[in-house]
C-alpha positions as CSV (number, residue, x, y, z in Angstrom):
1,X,125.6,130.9,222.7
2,X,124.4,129.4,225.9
3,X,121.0,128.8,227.8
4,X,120.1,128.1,231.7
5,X,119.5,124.1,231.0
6,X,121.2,121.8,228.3
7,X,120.9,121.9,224.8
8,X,117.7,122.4,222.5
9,X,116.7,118.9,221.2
10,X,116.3,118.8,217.9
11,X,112.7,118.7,216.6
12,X,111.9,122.1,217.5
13,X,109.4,124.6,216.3
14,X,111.5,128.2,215.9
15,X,109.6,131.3,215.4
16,X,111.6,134.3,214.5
17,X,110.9,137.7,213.8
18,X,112.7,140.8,212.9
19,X,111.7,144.9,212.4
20,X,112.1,146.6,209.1
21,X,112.3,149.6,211.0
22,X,114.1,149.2,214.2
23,X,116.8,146.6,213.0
24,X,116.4,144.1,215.9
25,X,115.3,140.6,216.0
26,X,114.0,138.4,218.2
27,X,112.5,134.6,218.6
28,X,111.1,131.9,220.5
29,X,111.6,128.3,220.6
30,X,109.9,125.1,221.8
31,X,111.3,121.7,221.6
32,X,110.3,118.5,222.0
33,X,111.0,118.7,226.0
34,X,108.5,121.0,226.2
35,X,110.6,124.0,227.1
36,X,109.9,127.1,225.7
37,X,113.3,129.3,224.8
38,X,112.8,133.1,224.7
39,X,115.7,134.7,222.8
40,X,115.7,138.5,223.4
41,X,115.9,141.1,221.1
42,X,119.1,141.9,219.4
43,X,120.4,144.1,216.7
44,X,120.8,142.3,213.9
45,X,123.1,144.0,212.0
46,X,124.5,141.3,209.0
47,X,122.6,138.8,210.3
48,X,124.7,137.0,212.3
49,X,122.7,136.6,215.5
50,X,119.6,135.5,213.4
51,X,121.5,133.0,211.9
52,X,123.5,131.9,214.6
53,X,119.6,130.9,216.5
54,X,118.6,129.4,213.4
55,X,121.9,127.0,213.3
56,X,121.8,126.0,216.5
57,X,118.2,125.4,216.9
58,X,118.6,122.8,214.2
59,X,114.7,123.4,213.8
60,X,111.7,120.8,212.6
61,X,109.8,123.9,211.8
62,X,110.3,127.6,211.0
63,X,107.5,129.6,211.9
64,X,107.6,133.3,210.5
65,X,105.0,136.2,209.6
66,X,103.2,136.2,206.3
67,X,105.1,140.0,206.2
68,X,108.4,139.3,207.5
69,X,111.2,140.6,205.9
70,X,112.7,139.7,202.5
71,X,116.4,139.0,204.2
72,X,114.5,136.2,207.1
73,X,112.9,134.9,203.9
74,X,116.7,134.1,202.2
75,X,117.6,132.7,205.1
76,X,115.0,130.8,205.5
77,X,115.4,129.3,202.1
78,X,118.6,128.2,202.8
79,X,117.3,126.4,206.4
80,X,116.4,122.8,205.8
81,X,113.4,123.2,208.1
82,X,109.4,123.3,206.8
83,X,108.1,126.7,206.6
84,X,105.2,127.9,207.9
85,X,104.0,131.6,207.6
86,X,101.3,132.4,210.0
87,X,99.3,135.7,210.0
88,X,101.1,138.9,211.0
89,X,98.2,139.2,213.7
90,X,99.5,137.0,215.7
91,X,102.7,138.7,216.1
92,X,101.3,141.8,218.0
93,X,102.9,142.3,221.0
94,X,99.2,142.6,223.3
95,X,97.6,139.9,222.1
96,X,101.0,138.1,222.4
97,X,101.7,139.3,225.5
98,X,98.5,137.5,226.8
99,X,98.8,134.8,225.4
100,X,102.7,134.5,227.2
101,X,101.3,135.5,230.8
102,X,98.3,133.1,230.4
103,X,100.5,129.6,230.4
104,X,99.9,127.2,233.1
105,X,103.3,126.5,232.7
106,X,104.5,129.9,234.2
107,X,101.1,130.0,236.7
108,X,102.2,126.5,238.3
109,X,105.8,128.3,239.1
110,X,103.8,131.1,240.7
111,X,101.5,128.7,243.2
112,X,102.0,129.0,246.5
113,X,103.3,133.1,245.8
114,X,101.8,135.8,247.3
115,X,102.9,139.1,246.7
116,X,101.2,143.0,247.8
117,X,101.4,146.1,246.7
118,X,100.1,148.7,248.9
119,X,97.8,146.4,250.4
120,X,96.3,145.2,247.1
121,X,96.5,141.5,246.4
122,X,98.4,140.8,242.9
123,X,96.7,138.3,241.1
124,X,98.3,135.5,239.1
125,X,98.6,137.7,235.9
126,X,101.1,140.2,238.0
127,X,102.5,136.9,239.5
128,X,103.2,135.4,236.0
129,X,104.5,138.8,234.9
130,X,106.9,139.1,237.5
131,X,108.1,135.8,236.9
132,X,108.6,136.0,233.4
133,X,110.7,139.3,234.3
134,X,113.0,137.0,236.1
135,X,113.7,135.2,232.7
136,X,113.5,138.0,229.8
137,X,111.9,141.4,229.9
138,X,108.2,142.1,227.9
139,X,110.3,144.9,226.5
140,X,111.7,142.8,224.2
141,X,108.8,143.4,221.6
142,X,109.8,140.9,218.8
143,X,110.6,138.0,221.5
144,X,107.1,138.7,222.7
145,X,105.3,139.1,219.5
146,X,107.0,135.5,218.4
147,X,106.1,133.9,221.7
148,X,103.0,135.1,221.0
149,X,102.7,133.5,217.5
150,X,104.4,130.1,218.5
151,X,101.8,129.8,221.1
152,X,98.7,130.3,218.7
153,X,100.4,128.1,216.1
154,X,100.7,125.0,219.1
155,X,97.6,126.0,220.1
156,X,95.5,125.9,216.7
157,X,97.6,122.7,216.1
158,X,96.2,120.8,219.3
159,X,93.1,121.9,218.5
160,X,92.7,120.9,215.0
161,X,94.3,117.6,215.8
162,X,91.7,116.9,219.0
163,X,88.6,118.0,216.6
164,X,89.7,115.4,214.1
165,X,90.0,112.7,217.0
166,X,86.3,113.8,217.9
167,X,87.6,115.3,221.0
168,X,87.4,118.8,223.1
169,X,89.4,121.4,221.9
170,X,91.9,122.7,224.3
171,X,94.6,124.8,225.0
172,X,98.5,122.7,224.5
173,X,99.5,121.7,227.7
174,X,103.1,119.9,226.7
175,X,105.1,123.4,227.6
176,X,106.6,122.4,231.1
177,X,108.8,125.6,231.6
178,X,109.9,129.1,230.0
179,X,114.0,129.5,229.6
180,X,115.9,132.3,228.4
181,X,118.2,131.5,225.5
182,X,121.0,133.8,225.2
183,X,123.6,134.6,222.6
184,X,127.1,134.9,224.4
185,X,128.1,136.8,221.0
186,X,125.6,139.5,221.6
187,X,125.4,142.2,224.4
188,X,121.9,144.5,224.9
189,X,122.9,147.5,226.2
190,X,120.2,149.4,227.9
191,X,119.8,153.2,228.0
192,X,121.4,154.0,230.9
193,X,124.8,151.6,229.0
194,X,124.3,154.3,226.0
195,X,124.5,157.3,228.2
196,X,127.5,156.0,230.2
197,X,129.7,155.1,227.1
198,X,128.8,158.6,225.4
199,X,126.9,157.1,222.8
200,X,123.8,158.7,221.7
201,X,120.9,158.4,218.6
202,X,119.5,161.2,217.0
């Protein structure tokens, strides 16, 4: 496994999440250098590439959905990390997906960009999304969706910390950059890798 900068320092928040349905998983990460990891969706198969994130994430905190899977659960048991279940609502990929393109973190590597399409000016949402392209694709529904959740769960945490200190609630403002984190023991093959090796669903 390997990621664009050095290693995850340990202390961080992992937020995992995997389909009942469609057999993938996928996760997000933010350590305590404010770097927030996207791990893209894989299959999961026996588990390995779930637990292979979870072992070298080393995590503080592991942050799943109230109505995740009964296998994440057993692995989750055996993780000596604090759980915390959040609501499943925060997992949907919209309302995650906003909540993604809205960091100032990926904004502030956008200043200064201007970009046109047919004459129309893009505006820093289509700036942000291109950007984030450049890291990990939105396909990837269950990285999104625990992006998503790991941002509401900082968020609500900042908040509920600055009430108590009788400040101004805010939005968290430690996340300096967004980094792909990728499993070298994993490959995603796209459609078009399907049609060329012959291999095709039902």
């Amino acid at each position: 496994m390997s990621e664009r900068s050095g290693h995850p320092r340990e202390g961080s928040v992992l937020c995992v999440s995997a389909g009942p349905t469609d057999g993938r998983f996928g996760g997000a990460m933010l350590g305590d250098d404010g770097v927030l990891r996207l791990v893209a969706d894989v299959f999961v198969g026996d588990g390995d590439a779930l637990a292979t994130v979870v072992a070298l994430a080393s995590p503080r905190s592991l942050l799943l959905s109230s109505k995740c899977p009964e296998s994440i659960l057993k692995l989750a048991a055996s993780v000596s990390a604090e759980l915390i279940l959040v609501p499943s609502s925060h997992f949907v990929y919209k309302t995650a997906r906003n909540r993604l393109l809205s960091l100032h973190a990926l904004r502030l590597s956008c200043s200064g960009t201007s970009v046109s399409f047919d004459g129309v000016a893009s505006n820093d949402r289509l700036l942000a999304s291109l950007h984030l392209e450049s890291i990990a694709s939105l396909a990837n529904i269950h990285m999104v969706g625990c992006a998503g959740a790991l941002l509401a769960h900082v968020s609500n945490s900042v908040n509920t910390r600055e009430t108590d200190n009788g400040g101004e609630s805010g939005t968290d403002g430690s996340i300096v950059s967004v980094e792909a984190l990728y499993l070298d023991t994993f490959m995603n093959l796209n459609q078009d890798c399907f049609h060329s090796l012959n291999i095709f669903c039902n």
